[in-house]
N, C-alpha and C positions, 0 to 999 in steps of 0.2 A: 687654169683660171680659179677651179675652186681651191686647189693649197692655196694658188696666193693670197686669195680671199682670208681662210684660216689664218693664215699667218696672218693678215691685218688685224684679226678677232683676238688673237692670243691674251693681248693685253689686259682685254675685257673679261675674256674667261681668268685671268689669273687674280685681277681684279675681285670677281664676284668668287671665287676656291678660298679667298682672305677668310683665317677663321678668329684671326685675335679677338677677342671680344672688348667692345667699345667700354664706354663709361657707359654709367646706370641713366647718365642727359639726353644720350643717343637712343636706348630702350625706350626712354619716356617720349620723345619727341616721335620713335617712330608707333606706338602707341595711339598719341591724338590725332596725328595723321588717318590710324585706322580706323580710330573713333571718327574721324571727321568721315571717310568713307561709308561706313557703316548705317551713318544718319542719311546721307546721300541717299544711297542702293534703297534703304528702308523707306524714307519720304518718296521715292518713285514708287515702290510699290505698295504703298498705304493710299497715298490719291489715284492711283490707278486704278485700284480695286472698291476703294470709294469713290470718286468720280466716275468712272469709265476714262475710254479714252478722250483725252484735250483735242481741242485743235490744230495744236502744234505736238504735242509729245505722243508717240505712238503715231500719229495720224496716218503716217503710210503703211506702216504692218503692226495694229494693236495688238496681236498677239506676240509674235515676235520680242516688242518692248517691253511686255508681260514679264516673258519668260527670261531675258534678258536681263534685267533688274531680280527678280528671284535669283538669280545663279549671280549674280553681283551680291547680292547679301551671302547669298553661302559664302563663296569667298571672302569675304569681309570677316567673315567667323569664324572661317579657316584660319586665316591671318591672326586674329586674336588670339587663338592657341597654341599657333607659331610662335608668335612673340611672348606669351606668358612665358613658356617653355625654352626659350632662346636657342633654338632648334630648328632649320640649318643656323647658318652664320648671319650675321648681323648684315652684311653687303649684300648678300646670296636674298634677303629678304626685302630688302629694300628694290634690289631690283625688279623682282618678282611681282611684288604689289606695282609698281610705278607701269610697268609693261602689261600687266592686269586691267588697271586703268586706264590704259591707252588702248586695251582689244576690245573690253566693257564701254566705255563711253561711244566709241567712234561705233560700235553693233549699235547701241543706242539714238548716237546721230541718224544713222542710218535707217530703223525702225522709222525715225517721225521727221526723214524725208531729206537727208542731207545736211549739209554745212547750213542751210536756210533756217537748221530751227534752232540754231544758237548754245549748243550742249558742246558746241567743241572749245568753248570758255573753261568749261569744268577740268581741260584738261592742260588750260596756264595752271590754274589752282594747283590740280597735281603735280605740277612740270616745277611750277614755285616751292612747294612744299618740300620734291625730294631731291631739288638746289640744294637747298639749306639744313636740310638733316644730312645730306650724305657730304655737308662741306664744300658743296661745289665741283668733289670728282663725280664724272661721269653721265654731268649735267647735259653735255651737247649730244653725249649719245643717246639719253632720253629723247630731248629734242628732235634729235631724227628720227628714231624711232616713229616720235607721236606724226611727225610730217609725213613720212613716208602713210602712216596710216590712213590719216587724212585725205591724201592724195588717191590711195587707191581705192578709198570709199567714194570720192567727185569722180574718179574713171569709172567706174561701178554705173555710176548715176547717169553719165552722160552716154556709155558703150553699150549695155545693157541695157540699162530703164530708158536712155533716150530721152533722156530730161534736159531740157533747153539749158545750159547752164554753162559757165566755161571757168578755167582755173581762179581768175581774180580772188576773190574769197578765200579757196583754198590756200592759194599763195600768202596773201595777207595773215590768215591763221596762221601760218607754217612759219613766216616772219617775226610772228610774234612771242610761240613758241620759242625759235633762238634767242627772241630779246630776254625773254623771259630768264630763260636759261643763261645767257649771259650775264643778267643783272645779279640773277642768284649767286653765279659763279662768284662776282665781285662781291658783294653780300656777307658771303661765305667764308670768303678769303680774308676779308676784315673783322668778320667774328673770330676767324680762326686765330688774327694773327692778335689782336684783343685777347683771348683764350692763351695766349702764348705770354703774352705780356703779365696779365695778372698771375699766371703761376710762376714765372718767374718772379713776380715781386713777392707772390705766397713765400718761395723759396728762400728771398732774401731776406723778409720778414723773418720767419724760421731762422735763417742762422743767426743773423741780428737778434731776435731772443736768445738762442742757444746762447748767445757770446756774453749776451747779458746776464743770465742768469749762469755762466760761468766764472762772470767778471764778480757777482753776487756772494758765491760762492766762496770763492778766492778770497774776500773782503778781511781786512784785519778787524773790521767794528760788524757787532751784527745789525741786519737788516732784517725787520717784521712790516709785513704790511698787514691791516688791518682796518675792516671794513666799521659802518656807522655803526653796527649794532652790535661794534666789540668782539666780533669774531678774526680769529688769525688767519687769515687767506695764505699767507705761503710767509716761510722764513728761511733764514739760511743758518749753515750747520756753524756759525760764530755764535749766535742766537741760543743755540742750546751749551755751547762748552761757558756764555758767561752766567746762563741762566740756568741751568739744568734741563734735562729731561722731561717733558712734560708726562702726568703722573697717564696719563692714555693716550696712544694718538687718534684723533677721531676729526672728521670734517668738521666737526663745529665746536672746536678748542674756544673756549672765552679765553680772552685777556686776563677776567678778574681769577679766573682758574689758576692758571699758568703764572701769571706774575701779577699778582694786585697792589704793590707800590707802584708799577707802572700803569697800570689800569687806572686809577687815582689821579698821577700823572698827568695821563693824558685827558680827564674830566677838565683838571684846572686847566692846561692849556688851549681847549677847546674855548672856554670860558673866558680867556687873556692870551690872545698868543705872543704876547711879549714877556710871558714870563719865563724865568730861567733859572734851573733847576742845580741844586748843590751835588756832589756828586752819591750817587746810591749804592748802599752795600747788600749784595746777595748772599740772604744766611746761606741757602742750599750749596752753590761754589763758593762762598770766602771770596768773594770777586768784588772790588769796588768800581763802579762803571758811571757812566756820564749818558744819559740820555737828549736826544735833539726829534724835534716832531717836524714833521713835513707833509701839509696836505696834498692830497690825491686831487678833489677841487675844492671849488669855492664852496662855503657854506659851513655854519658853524656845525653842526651832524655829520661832515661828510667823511669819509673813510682817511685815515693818514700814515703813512712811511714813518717807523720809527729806528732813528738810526741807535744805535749800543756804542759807546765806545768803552775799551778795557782801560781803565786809569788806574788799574792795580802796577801795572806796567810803570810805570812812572812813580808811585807810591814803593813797587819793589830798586827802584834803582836808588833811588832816596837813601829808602830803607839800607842798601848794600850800602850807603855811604856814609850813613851812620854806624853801621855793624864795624866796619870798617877803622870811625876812630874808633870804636868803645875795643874793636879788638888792639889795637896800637894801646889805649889808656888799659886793658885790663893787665897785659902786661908789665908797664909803669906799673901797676897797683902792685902786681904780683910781688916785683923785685923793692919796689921803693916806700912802700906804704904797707904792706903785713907781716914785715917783720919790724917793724919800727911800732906798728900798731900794738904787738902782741905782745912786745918787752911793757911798750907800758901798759898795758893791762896786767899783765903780772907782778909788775911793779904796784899798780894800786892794789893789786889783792893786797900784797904783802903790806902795804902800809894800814888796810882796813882790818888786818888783824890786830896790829897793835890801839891800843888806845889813845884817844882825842879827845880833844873838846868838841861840843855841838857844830860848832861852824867848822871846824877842820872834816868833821865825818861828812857834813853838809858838801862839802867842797868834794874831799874824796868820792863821792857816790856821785856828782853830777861827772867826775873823771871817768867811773866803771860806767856809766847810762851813755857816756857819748864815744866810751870806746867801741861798746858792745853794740852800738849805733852803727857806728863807722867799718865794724867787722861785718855786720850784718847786710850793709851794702857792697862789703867789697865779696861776699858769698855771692851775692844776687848775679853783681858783673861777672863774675868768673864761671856765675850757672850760663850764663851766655854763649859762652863757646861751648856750650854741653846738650845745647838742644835739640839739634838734630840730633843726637845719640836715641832714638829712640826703639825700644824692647815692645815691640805693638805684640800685642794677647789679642782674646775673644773676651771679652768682660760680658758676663748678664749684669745688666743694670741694677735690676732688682734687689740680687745676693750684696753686690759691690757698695751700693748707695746705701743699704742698710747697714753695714759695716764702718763706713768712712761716718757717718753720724753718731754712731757711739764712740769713736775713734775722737773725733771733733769734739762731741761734749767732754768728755772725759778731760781731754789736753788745753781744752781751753776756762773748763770749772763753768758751764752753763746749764743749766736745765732742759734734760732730753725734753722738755716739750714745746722748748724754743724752736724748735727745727719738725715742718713736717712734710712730709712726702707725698705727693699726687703722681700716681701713674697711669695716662692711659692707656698703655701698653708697657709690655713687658721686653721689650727688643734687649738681643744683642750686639754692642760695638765692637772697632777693633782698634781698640786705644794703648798706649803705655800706659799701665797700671799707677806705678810712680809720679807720669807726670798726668794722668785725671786727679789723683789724690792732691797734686801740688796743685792744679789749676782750683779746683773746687775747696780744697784750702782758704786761699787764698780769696775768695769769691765769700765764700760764705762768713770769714774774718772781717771783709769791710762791711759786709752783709750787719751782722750784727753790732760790728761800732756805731755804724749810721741810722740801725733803726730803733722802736722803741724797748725793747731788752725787756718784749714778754712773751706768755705762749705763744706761741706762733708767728714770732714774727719774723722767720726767717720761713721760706718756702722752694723747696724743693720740686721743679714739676717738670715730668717727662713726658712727653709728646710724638706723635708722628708728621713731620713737614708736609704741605699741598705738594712738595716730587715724593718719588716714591722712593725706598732706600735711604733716610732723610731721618733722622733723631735728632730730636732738639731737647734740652738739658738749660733750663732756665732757676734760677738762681734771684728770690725776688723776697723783696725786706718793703715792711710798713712805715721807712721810714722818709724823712721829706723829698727824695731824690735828689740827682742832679740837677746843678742850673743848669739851663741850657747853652750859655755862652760857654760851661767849663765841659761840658757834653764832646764837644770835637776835640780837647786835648786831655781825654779820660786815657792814651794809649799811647801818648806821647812819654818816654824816658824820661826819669829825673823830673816828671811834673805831680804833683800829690800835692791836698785838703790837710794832710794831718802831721802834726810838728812834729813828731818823734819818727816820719817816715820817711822811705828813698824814695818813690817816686820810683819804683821800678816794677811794684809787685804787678801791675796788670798790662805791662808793656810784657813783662816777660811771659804773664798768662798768654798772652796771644801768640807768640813765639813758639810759646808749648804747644797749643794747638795747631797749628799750621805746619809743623814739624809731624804731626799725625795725621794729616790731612782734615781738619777740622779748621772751626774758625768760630770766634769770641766777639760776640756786639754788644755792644750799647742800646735795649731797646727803650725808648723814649715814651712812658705810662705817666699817667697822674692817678693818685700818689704815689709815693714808694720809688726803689733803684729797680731796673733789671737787666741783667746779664743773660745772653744767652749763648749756649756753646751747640753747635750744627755741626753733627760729624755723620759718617755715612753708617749705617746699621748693616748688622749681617755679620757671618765669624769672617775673620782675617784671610 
């Protein structure tokens, strides 16, 4: 009889040997559970000791009740250092206390005279309490537990003390306890399966981000989000190859830091969101890109999705279809045009040595001005197929620019103190020697046709860019600047302001640069032109 018994127990005991440990909600719950015991045990033995004994409580062994509730707070203390410590297992504890509470309350019923004095309520509470912490396993064996208790405290009553009394009551309690325990179980099983439900949605939230912020990733346009007060909440790695590097990463990256023509930007568009924006050039990459805003929500403050698109992409295929004819015409040129060109240039030497009259020399010399024109453009196109050919050194700035200015005065007859030099820093690039000298040439020649042609009016100033690694090399003249309508076709081939010119000297500057990894803009000032060339510092 008693194996078998055992064997029905096993469950229970393999049940309560469970050592996995719960969640820290399980600790917490079983926690104010002990807290709620504690204040119990202790208000019994606070009016106890300050009242005396009640009429109902204690009433039939004050002492007993006394003592009874005292050893109810110890344990309740004990419990509390159990549980700090999580020490046994989390099941192993819970049982403990709940069967505590059903040997504690029912000595207490029984002190102040039976099921009559109403303290076997205390033990739905606890029967409800550890339903629902323990999830509803092991509910009904509480339940019987507290019955069977019950039951042999009303045998007690009636065999021994001979107290007029008969089960009804008991029974009724003992009923209620299963209901109890029943409802919990149900309870229990719907939190649990609630509890099952939001971690799985936790979980498919999570991947549904992962997938998102891989889809983010992946993007060919970059994506910044960015909150009201112009901080960069999170971006993606297309964001830094159109923008660069930001010069630190830190939690609280500003916009105007990072990128402030887009900072700007995004002012106006907060301001008008129907405005729409021309495409924008990134000195730090050489990147020309298309900005689009998208609010986060309503309200003109409120944080917004900035999408990047690369429209360099589109401008280089362009470009390849231009290179394209000019490569087809440079050939034409080569074979059909400079040897025809060169006979008659040599043919007019030879006639400007013999003598003429004023309008025959007049005649002859506009013949040498518009050969020596036409050779000069067919040099330019033919430098074309020669740009990627680039010989990249370490140039110090410093030594290099103070050289190419005496070079430059000298070859063009200006007064060294047409030209002067600002340097914040002293950095080294890694540039083609030949083609910085041809770009800067070249820069500082219309520099000086366009502006007023006195000290100073040509300006040489080196810089460090907001990314890090970052030399800018700006090129600026006193004189009225660009219009702005002719601003967008300053880089266009074969487009030039000046009659005696091809129209190719600052298409090919920028050719030169971007073959260095560097890049040539147009920056938009009042007064005055400015050029500026963005190449990466540091040796080669």
């Amino acid at each position: 009889m008693s194996a078998t018994l055992l064997r029905k127990l096993d469950p229970v005991w393999a049940f309560l040997r469970r050592s996995t440990p719960p969640l820290d909600a399980y600790w917490k719950s079983l926690h104010y559970f002990n807290l709620y015991r504690l204040i119990v045990s202790g208000l019994f033995v606070t009016v106890f000791v300050v009242l005396g004994a009640m009429p109902v409580y204690g009433e039939q062994n004050p002492g007993m009740f006394l003592i009874v509730s005292m050893f109810y707070v110890l344990f309740s203390a004990l419990m509390t250092l159990t549980i700090s410590t999580r020490w046994p297992s989390f099941n192993f504890q819970l049982s403990v206390q709940t069967l505590g509470d059903v040997v504690f309350i029912v000595l207490l019923m029984h002190a102040s005279g039976g099921i009559k004095s109403g303290l076997g309520l205390l033990l739905v509470v606890a029967l409800a309490a550890s339903s629902l912490i323990s999830k509803g396993r092991q509910a009904m064996f509480y339940a019987a537990m507290a019955s069977i208790a019950v039951l042999l405290e009303q045998s007690y009553q009636l065999f021994v003390l001979e107290v007029k009394d008969d089960y009804f009551q008991a029974a009724l309690l003992g009923m209620g306890f299963f209901a109890t325990a029943g409802m919990g179980y149900f309870l229990a099983r719907q939190v649990k399966e609630s509890e099952r439900l939001v971690k799985q949605k936790s979980i498919d939230l999570e991947n549904l981000s992962l997938v998102n912020a891989l889809i983010i990733q992946a993007m060919q346009d970059g994506v910044m989000v960015v909150d009201d007060k112009g901080l960069v909440r999170s971006h993606n790695a297309q964001c830094e190859r159109l923008l660069g590097n930001p010069s630190h990463y830190r939690r609280d990256l500003r916009l105007y830091d990072y990128a402030p023509a887009i900072a700007e930007r995004l002012k106006r568009w907060r301001a008008d969101r129907a405005l729409n924006f021309p495409p924008l050039g990134v000195p730090a990459t050489g990147k020309q890109i298309s900005t689009r805003f998208s609010p986060i929500e309503s309200g003109a403050e409120a944080g917004a999705v900035i999408f990047i698109e690369d429209v360099s992409q589109q401008q280089a295929l362009s470009q390849q279809i231009k290179l394209a004819a000019l490569g087809r015409l440079t050939a034409n040129i080569a074979h059909e045009i400079r040897n025809p060109l060169s006979a008659i240039g040599h043919a007019t030497q030879l006639l400007q040595e013999e003598e003429h009259d004023k309008t025959e020399s007049r005649l002859l010399q506009i013949i040498r001005d518009n050969t020596l024109r036409l050779d000069r453009m067919v040099q330019d196109v033919l430098q074309l197929n020669r740009r990627d050919r680039a010989q990249r050194e370490t140039l110090s700035l410093d030594v290099f620019l103070a050289g190419f200015i005496e070079q430059f005065c000298l070859a063009e007859k200006i007064p060294a103190s047409a030209i002067s030099l600002e340097m914040d820093t002293h950095p080294t690039i890694c540039f083609d020697r030949s083609h910085l000298h041809q770009v800067l040439w070249n820069l500082c020649r219309n520099a000086w046709r366009h502006s007023r042609q006195s000290d100073g009016s040509i300006r040489l100033y080196v810089s460090a860019a907001h990314l890090d690694n970052v030399v800018q090399i700006d090129v600026i003249d006193d004189g009225p600047g660009v219009e702005k309508e002719l601003a967008g076709q300053l880089f266009e081939p074969f487009f030039t302001t000046f009659s005696s010119g091809t129209g190719l000297g600052l298409y090919i500057a920028r050719e030169v640069c971007e073959a260095n990894g560097a890049s040539l803009d147009y920056i938009e000032v009042a007064p005055g032109g400015q050029f500026r060339i963005c190449c990466k510092g540091g040796p080669c």
